[in-house]
DOGU-42696 format. One record per residue (C-alpha): residue in one letter; residue number from 1; x negated, y, z negated. Coordinates in Angstrom, 1 decimal. Layout:
// DOGU-42696
["a"; NUM; [X; Y; Z]]
...
END
This chain:
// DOGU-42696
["x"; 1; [-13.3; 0.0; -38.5]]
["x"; 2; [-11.5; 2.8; -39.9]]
["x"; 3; [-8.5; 3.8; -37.7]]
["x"; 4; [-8.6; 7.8; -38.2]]
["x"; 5; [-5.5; 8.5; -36.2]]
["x"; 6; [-2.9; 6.6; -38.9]]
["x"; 7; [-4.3; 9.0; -41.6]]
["x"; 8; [-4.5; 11.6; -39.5]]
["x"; 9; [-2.7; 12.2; -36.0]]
["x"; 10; [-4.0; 16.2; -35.6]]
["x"; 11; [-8.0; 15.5; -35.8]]
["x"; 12; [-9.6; 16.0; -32.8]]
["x"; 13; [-13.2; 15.5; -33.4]]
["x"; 14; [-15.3; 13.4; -35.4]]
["x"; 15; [-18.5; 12.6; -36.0]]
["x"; 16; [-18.9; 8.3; -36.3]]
["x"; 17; [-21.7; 5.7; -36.1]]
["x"; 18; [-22.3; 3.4; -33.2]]
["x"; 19; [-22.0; -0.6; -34.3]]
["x"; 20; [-22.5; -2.0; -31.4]]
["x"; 21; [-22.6; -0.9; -27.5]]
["x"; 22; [-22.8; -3.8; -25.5]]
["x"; 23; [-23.2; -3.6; -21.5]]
["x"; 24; [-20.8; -5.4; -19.8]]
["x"; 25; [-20.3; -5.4; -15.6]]
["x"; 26; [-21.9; -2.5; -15.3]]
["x"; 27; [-19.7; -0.7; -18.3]]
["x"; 28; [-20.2; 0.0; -21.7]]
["x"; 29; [-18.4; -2.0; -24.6]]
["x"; 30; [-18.7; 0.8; -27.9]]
["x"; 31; [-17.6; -0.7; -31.4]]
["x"; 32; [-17.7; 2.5; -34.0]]
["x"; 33; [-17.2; 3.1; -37.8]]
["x"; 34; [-14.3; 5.1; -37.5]]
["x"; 35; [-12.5; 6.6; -34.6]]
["x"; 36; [-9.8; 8.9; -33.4]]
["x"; 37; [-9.0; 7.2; -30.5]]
["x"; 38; [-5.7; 5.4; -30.4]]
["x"; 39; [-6.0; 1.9; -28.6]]
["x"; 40; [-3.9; 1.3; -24.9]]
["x"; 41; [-0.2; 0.0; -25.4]]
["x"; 42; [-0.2; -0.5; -29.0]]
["x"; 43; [3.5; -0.3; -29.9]]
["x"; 44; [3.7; 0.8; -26.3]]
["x"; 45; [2.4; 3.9; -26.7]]
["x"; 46; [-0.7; 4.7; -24.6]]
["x"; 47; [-4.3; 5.8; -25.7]]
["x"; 48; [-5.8; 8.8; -25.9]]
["x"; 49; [-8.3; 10.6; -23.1]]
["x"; 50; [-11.3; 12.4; -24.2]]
["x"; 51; [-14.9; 12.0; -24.6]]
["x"; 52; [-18.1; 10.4; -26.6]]
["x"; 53; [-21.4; 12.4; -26.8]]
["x"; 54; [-19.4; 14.4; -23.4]]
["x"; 55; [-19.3; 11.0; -21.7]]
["x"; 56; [-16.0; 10.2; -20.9]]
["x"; 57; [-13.7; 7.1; -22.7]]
["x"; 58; [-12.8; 5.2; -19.2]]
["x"; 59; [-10.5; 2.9; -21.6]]
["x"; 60; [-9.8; 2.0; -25.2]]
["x"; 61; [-7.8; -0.9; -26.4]]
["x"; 62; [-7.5; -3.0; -29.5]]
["x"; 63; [-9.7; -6.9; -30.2]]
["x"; 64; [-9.6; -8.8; -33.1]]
["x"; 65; [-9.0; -5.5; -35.3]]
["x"; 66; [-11.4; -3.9; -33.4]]
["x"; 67; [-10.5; -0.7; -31.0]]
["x"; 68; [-13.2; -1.1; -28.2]]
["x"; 69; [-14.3; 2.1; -26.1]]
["x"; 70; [-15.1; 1.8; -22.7]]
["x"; 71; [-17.5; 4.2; -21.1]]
["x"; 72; [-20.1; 4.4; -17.8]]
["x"; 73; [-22.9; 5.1; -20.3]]
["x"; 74; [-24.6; 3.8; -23.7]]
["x"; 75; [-23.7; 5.5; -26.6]]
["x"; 76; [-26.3; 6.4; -29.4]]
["x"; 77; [-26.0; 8.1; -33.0]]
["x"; 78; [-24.2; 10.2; -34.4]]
["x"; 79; [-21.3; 9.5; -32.0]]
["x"; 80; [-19.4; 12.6; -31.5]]
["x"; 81; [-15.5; 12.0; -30.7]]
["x"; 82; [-13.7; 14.5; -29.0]]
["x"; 83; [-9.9; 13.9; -27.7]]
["x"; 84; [-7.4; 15.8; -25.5]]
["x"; 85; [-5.4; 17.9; -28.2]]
["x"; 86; [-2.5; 18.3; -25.8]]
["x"; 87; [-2.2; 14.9; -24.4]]
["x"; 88; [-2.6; 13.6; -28.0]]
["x"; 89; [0.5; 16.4; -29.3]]
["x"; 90; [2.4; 15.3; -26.4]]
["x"; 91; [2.3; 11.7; -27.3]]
["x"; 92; [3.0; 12.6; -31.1]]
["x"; 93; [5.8; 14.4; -29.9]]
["x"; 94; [7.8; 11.6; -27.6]]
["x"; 95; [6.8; 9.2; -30.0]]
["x"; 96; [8.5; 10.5; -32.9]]
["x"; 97; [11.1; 11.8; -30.7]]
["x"; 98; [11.9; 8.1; -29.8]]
["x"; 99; [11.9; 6.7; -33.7]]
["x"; 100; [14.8; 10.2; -34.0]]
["x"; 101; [16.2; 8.6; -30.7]]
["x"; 102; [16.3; 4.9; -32.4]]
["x"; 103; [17.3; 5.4; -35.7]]
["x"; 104; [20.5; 7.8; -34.0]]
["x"; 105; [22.0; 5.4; -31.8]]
["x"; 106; [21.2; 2.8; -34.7]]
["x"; 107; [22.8; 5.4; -37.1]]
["x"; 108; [26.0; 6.2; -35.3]]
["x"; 109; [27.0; 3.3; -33.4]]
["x"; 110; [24.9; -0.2; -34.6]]
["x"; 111; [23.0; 0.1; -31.4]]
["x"; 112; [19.7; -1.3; -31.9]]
["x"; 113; [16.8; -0.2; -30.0]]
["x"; 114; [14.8; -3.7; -28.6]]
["x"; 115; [11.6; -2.0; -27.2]]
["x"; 116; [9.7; 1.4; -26.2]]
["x"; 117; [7.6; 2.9; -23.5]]
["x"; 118; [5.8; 5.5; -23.9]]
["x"; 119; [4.9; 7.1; -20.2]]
["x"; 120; [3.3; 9.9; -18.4]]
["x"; 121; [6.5; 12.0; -17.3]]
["x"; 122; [9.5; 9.8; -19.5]]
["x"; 123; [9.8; 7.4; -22.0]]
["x"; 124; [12.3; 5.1; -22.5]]
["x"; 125; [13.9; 2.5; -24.8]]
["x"; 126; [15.8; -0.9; -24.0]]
["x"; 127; [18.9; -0.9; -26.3]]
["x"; 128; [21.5; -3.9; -26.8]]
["x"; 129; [24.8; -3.2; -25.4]]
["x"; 130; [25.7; -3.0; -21.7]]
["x"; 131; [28.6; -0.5; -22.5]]
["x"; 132; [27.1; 2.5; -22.9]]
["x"; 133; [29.0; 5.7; -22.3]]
["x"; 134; [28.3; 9.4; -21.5]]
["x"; 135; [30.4; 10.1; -24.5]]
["x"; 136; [28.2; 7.8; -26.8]]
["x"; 137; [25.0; 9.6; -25.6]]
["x"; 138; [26.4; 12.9; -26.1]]
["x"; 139; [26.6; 12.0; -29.4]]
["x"; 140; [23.4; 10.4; -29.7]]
["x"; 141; [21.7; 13.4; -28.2]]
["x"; 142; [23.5; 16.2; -30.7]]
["x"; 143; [22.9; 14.1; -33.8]]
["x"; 144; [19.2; 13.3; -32.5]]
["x"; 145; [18.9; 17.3; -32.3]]
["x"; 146; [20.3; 17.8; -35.0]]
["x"; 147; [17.7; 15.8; -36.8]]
["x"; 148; [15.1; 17.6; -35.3]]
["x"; 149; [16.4; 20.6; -36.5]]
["x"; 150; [16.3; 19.9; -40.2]]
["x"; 151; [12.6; 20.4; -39.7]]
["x"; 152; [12.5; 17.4; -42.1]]
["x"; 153; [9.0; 16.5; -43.4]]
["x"; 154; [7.5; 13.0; -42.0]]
["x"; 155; [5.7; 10.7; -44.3]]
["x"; 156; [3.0; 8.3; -43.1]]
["x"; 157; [1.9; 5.8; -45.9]]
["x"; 158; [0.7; 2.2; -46.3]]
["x"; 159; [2.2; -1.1; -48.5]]
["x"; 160; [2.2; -4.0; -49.5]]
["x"; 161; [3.9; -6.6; -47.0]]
["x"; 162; [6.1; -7.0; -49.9]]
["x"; 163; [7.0; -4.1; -50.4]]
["x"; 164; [7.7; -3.3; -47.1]]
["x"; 165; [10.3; -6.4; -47.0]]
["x"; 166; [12.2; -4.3; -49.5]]
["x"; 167; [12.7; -1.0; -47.7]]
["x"; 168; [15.6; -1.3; -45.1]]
["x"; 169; [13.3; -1.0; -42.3]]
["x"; 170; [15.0; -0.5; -39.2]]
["x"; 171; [13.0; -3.4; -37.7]]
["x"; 172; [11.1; -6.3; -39.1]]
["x"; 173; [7.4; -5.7; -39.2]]
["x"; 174; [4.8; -8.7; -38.3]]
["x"; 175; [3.9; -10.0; -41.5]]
["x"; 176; [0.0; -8.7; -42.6]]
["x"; 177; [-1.0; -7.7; -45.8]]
["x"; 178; [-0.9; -3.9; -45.4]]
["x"; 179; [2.2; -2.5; -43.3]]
["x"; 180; [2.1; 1.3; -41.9]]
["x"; 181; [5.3; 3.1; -42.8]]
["x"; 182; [6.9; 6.3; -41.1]]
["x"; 183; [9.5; 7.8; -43.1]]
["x"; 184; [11.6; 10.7; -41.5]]
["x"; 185; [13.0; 11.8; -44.3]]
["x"; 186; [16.5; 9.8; -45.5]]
["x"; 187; [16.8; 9.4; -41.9]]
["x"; 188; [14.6; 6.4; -40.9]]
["x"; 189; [12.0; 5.1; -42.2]]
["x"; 190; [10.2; 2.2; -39.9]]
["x"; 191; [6.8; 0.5; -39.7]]
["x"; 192; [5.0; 1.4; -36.6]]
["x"; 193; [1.1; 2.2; -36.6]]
["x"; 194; [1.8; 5.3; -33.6]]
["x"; 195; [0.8; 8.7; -34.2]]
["x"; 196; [3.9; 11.2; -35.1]]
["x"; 197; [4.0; 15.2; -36.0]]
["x"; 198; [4.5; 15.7; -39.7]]
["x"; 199; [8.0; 17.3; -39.3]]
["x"; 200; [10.8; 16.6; -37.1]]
["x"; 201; [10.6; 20.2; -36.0]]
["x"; 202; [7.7; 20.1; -33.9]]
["x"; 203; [9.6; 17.3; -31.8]]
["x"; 204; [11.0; 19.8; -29.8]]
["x"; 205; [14.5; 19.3; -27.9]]
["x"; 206; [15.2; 15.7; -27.2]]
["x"; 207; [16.4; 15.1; -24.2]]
["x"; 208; [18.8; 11.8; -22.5]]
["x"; 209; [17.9; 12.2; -18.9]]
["x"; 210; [19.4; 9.4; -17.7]]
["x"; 211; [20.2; 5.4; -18.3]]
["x"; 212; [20.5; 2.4; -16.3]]
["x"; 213; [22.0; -1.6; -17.1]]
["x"; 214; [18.9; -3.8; -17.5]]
["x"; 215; [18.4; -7.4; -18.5]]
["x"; 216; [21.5; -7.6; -19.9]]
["x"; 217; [21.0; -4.6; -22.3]]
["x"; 218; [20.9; -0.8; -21.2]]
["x"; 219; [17.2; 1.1; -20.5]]
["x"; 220; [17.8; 4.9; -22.1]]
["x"; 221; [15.3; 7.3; -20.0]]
["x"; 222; [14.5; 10.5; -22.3]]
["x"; 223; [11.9; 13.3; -22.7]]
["x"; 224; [11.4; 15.6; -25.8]]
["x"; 225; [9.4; 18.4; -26.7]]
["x"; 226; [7.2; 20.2; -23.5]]
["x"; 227; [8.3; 17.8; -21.7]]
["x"; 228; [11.7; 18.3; -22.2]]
["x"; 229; [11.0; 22.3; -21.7]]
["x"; 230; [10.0; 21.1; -18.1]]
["x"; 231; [12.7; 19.0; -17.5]]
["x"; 232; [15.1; 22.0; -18.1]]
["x"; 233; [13.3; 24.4; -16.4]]
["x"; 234; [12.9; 22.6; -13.5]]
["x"; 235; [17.1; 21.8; -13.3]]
["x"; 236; [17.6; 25.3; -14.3]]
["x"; 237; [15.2; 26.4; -11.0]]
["x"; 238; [17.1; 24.1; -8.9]]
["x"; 239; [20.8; 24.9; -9.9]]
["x"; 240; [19.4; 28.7; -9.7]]
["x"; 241; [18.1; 28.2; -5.8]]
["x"; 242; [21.4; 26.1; -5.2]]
["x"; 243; [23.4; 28.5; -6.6]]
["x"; 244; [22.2; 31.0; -4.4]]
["x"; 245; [22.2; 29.1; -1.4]]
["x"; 246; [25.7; 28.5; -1.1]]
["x"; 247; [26.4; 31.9; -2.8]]
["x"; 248; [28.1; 30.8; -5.9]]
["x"; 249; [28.5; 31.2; -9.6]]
["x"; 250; [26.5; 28.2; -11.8]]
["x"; 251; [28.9; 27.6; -13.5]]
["x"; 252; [30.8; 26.3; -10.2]]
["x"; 253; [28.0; 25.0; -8.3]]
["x"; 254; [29.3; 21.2; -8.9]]
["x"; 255; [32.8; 22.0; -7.4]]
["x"; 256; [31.0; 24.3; -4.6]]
["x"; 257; [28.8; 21.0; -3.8]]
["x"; 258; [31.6; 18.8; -3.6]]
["x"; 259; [34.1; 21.2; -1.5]]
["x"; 260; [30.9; 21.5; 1.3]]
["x"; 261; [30.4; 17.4; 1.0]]
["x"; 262; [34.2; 16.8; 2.0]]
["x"; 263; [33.8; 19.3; 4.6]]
["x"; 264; [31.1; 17.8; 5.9]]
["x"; 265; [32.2; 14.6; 5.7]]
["x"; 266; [35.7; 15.7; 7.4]]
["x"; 267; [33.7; 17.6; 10.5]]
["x"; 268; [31.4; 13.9; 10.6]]
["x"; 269; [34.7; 12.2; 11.5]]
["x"; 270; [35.6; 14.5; 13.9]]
["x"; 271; [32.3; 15.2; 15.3]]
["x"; 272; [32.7; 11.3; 15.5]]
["x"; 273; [36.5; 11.1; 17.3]]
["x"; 274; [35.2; 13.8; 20.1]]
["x"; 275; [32.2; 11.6; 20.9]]
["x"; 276; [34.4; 8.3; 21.4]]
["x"; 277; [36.4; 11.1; 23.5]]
["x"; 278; [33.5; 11.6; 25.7]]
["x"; 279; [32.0; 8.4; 25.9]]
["x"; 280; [34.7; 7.4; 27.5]]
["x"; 281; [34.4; 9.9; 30.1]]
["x"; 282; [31.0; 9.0; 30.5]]
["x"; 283; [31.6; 5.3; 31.0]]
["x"; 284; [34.3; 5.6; 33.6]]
["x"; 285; [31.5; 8.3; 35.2]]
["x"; 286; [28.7; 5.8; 35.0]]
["x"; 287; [31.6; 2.8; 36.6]]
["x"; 288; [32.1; 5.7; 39.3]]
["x"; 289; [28.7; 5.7; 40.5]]
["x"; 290; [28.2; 2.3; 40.9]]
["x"; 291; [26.6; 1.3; 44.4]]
["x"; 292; [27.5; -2.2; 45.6]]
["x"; 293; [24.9; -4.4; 46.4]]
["x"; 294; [25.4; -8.2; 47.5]]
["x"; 295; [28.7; -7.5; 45.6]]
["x"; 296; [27.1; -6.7; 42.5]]
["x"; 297; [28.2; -3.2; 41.0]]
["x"; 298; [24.6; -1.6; 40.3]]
["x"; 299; [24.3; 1.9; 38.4]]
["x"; 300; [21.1; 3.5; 38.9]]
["x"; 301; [20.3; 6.9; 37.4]]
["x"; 302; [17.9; 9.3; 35.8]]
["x"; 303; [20.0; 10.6; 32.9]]
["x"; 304; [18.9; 13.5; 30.8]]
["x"; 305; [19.4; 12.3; 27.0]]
["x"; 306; [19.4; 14.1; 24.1]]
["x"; 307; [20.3; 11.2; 22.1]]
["x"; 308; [19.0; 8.1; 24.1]]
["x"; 309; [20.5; 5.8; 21.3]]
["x"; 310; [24.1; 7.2; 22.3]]
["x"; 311; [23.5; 6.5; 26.1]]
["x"; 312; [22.3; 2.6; 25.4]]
["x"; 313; [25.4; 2.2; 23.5]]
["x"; 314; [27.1; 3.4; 26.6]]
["x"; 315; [25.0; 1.0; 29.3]]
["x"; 316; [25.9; -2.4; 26.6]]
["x"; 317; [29.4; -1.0; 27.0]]
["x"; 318; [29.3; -0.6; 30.9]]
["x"; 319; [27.6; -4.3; 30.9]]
["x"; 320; [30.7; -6.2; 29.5]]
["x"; 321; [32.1; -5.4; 33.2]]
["x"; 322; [31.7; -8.3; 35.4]]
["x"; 323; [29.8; -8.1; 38.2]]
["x"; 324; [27.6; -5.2; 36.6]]
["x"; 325; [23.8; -4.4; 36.9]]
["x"; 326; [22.2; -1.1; 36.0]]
["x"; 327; [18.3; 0.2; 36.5]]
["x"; 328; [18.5; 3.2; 34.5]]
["x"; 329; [15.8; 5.5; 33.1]]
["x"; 330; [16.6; 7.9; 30.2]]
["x"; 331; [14.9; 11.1; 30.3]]
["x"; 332; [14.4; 13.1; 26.5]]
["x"; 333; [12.2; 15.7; 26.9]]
["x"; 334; [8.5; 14.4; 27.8]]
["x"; 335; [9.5; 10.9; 26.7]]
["x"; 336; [11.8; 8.1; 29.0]]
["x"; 337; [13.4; 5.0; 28.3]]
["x"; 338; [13.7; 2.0; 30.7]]
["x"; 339; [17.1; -0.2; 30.3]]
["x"; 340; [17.7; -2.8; 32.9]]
["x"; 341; [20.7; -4.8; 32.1]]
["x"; 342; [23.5; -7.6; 33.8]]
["x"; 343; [26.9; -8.5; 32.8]]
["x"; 344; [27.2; -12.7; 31.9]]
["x"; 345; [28.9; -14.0; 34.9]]
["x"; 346; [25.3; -12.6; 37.6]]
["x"; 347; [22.6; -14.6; 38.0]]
["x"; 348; [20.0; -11.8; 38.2]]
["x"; 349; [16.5; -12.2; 35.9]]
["x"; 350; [16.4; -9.0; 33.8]]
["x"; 351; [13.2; -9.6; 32.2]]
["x"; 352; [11.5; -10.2; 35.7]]
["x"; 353; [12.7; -6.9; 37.0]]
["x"; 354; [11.9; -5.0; 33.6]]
["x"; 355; [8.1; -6.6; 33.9]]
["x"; 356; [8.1; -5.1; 37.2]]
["x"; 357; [9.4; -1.5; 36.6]]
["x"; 358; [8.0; -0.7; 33.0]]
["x"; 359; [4.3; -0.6; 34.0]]
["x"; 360; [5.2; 2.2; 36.6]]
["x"; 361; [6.8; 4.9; 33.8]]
["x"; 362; [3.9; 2.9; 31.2]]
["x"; 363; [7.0; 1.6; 29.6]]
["x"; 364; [6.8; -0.7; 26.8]]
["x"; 365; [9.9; -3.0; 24.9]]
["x"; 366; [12.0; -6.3; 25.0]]
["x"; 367; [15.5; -7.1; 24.9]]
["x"; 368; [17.3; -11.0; 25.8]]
["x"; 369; [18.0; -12.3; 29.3]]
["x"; 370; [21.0; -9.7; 29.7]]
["x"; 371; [19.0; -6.1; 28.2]]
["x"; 372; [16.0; -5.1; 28.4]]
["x"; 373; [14.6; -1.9; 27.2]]
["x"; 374; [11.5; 0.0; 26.2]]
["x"; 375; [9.7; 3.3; 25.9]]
["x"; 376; [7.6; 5.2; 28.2]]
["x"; 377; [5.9; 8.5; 28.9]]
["x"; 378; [5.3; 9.2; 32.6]]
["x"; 379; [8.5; 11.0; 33.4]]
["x"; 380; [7.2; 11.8; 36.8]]
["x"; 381; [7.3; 8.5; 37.9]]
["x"; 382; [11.3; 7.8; 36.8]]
["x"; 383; [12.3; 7.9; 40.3]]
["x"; 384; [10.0; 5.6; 41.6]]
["x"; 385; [11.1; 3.2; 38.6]]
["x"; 386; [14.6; 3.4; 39.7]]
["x"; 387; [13.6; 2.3; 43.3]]
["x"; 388; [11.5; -0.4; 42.5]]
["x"; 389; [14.5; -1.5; 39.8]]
["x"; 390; [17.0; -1.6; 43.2]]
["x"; 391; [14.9; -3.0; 45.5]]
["x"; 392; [14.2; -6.4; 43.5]]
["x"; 393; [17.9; -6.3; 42.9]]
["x"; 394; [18.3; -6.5; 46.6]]
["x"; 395; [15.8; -9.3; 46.3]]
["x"; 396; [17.4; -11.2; 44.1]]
["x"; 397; [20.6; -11.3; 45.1]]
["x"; 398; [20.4; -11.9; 48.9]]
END
């Protein structure tokens, strides 16, 4: 089979002749001639989308040699191959971009550049050091542009294995008898069987958007070409809407976001110091309205709650009293919450009285043997809860 796309990474269409199209679990296998489709994952870079005879390629990836086309129907002769032009140009482009990107940090610093992957919004590539800097990648990035800008010309050709051995490649290739080069200009030159624009200029911008520490090595995330247009404009949208938000120059957005994130964080401490303030009052309130019953101290109340989570902080507290019980029922809009609660040293059971007084607001929770607590929705009936609550108190306790 004659693999088009290494002599050729701009044809679109071609005409080729079926070999065999074998149906397989209700799919079609489709071994060509020749074809323009590059194969899934080969040298991590993924295949192309597009069509046969207007049927669509579900999948293509390399067998024995072979590149095998997967699609929902038989194919006859001629075989007409059409592929995506911009999906194919965008993968030309990040491809290339990442040999640029390899052979700079390789270039500059003896970084070496372990493996690639090509995807659908970034690529990346796993490079051997752990002590990357921002300084380093600044200088990766302007030299990598810089290359770009050259509009150097790209050379794809095949040799020898043994010849191949002789050229400084970047990378050892597996050893076959025919290697594919790609030579950017005095640059790099590498074996690699991708596809890749025929000058460095129609990479585009590269772009280092970010990088991470992984398996011992760093994993470099990047974008170039369109994509890195996209990237930029997006950023350039956000630090525009930003900017205009908190009514601010660009230029000192960064110091604007940090000046509004210390105030913030200054107003959550005291935001924070006044509620301890009023908790307090709140506790010694709740302690206040205590009934005594058999000589336990029971609060019962309907409390209003805009923050129910704030108010079963305050009932735990009010339980590390001795002699403490409390039937309470939180009230937050058209919602309630049950708590029914003892201090240690009362021999009340907690979970008895909650199974009586839940089904009556069509409360449902859990809790231990001192709490119990649980969310209902008949706010009408949070008096009636509160009585039954005291009542088996009474019970209890006698």
């Amino acid at each position: 089979m004659k693999k088009m796309f290494q002599d050729n990474s701009y044809l679109t269409e071609l005409q080729s002749q079926v070999i065999t199209c074998n149906k397989i679990n209700e799919k079609f296998e489709v071994i060509l001639d020749k074809t323009i489709f590059y194969p899934h994952l080969s040298g991590g870079q993924p295949r192309d989308i597009g069509t046969i005879n207007d049927i669509k390629v579900i999948d293509v990836y390399e067998k024995d040699e072979e590149i095998v086309h997967i699609t929902s129907k038989p194919i006859n002769n001629p075989a007409v191959l059409k592929i995506d032009w911009i999906k194919r140009f965008d993968y030309m482009q990040q491809h290339t971009g990442q040999h640029i990107l390899t052979c700079s940090f390789d270039n500059l610093f003896d970084i070496k550049t372990l493996s690639f992957h090509l995807g659908e919004k970034y690529s990346t590539i796993d490079i051997n050091t752990d002590n990357l800097t921002d300084d380093i990648l600044q200088s990766v990035e302007i030299y990598a542009n810089k290359v770009v800008y050259t509009n150097s010309k790209i050379d794809v050709f095949n040799i020898p294995y043994d010849e191949a051995s002789k050229m400084n490649l970047r990378k050892n290739p597996p050893k076959k008898d025919i290697i594919r080069i790609v030579k950017i200009s005095d640059f790099d030159v590498n074996a690699c069987g991708g596809t890749h624009t025929s000058t460095t200029g129609e990479v585009g911008t590269i772009k280092i958007r970010r990088y991470e520490h992984h398996k011992g090595g760093t994993r470099v995330e990047f974008v170039c070409g369109y994509r890195a247009l996209k990237d930029y404009t997006f950023k350039s949208n956000t630090v525009h809407d930003l900017s205009n938000f908190l009514s601010c120059h660009e230029e000192k957005l960064s110091d604007s976001v940090i000046k509004l994130y210390n105030e913030n964080k200054n107003l959550l401490k005291s935001i924070k110091s006044l509620n301890e303030s009023i908790n307090s009052y709140k506790l010694e309130e709740l302690k206040n309205s205590s009934v005594n019953i058999n000589n336990i101290n029971v609060i019962s109340k309907i409390l209003h709650a805009e923050n129910p989570k704030n108010f079963r902080f305050l009932i735990s507290k009010l339980l590390e009293n001795k002699n403490t019980a409390a039937v309470i029922v939180l009230v937050s809009n058209d919602k309630c919450n049950l708590i029914v609660g003892k201090s240690k040293d009362i021999s009340l059971n907690i979970k008895a009285i909650f199974s009586k007084c839940s089904p009556i607001i069509n409360a449902k929770g859990g809790g231990n043997d001192l709490i119990m607590q649980g969310g209902g929705n008949d706010v009408s009936k949070a008096k009636d809860c509160i009585s039954e609550g005291i009542e088996l108190i009474k019970k209890m306790s006698n």
